[in-house]
Backbone as CSV, one residue per row, in Angstrom:
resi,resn,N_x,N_y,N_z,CA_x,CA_y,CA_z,C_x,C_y,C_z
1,UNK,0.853,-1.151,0.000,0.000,0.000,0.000,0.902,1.217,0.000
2,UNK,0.187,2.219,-0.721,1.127,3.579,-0.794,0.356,4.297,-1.280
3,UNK,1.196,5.709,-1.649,0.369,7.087,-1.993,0.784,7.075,-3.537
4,UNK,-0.416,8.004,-3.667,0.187,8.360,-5.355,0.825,9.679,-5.097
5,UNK,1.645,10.299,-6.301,2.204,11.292,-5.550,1.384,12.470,-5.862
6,UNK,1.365,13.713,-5.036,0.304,14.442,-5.010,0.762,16.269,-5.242
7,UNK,1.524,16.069,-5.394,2.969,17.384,-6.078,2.782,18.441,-4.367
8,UNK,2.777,18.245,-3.702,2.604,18.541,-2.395,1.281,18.772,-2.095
9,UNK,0.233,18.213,-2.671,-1.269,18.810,-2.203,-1.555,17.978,-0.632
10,UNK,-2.150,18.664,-0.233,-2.878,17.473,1.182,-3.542,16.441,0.730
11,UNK,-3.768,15.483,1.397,-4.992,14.356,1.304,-4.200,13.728,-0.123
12,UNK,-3.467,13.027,0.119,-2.930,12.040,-0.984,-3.868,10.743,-1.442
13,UNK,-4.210,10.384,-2.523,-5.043,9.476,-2.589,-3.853,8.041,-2.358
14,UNK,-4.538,7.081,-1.743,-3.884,5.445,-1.710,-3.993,5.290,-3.020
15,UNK,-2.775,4.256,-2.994,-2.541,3.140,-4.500,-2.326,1.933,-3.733
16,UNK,-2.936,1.011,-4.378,-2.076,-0.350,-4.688,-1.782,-0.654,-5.665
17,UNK,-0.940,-1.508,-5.512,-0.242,-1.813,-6.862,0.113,-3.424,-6.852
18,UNK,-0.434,-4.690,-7.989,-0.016,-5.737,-7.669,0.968,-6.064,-8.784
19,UNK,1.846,-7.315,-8.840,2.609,-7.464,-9.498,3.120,-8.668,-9.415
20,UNK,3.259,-9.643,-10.262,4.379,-10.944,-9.927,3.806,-12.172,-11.102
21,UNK,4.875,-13.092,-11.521,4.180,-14.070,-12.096,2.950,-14.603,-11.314
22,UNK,2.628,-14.665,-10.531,1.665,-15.515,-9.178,0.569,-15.088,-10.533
23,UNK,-0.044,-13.852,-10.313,-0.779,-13.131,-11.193,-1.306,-14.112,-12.774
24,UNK,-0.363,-13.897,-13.197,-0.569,-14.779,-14.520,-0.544,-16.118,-14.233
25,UNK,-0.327,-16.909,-13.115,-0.747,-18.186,-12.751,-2.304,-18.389,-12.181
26,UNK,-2.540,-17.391,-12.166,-4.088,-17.226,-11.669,-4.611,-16.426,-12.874
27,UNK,-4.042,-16.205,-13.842,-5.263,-16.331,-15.228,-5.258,-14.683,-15.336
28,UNK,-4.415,-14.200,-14.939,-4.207,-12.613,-15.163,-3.397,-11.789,-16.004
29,UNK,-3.797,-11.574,-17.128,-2.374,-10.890,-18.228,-2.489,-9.640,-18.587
30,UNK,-1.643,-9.015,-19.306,-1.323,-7.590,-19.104,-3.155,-7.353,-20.100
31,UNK,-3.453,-7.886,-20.885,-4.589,-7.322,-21.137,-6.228,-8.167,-20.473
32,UNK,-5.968,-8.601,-19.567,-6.917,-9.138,-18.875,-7.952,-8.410,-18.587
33,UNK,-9.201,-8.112,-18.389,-10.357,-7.720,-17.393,-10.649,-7.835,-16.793
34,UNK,-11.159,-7.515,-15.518,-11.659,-7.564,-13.873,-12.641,-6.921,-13.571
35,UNK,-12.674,-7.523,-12.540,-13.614,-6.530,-12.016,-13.768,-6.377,-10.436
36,UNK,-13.853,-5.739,-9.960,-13.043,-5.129,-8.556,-14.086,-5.030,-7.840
37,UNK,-14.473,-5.572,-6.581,-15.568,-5.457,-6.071,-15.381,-5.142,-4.123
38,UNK,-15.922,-4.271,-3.324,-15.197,-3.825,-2.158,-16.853,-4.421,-1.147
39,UNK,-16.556,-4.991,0.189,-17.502,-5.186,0.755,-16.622,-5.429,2.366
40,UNK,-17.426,-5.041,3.203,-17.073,-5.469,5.031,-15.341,-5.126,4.734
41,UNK,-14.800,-4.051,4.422,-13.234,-4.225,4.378,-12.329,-5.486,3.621
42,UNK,-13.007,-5.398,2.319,-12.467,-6.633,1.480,-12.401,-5.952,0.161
43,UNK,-11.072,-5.941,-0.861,-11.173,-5.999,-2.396,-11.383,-7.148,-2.796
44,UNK,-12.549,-7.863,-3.431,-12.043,-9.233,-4.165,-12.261,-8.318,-5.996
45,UNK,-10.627,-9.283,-6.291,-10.658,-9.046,-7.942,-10.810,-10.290,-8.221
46,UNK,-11.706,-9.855,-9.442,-12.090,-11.149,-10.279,-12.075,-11.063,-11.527
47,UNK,-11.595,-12.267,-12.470,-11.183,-11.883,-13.787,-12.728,-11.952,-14.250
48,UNK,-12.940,-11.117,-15.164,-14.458,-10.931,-15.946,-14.394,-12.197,-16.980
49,UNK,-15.860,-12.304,-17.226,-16.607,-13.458,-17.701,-15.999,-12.841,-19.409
50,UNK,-15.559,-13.419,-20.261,-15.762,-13.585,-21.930,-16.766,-13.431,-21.859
């Protein structure tokens, strides 16, 4: 977890950022689709349906 950078403004927005083969072993490639869904303090990503 981290900031994006914000050229000195206040209130920096969060980033995440994921990265690693793991990713593409779970069916994830640089042009993949998702879809990002937030509930009770949870991201689940999920690759979108064809």
């Amino acid at each position: 977890m981290g900031y994006v950078p914000n050229r000195g403004k206040p209130n920096p927005s969060p980033q995440l950022t994921l990265s690693g083969k793991w990713l593409n072993k779970l069916g994830f490639t640089v042009v993949s689709h998702y879809t990002l869904t937030r509930q009770a303090g949870q991201l689940i990503i999920r690759l979108a349906e064809e």
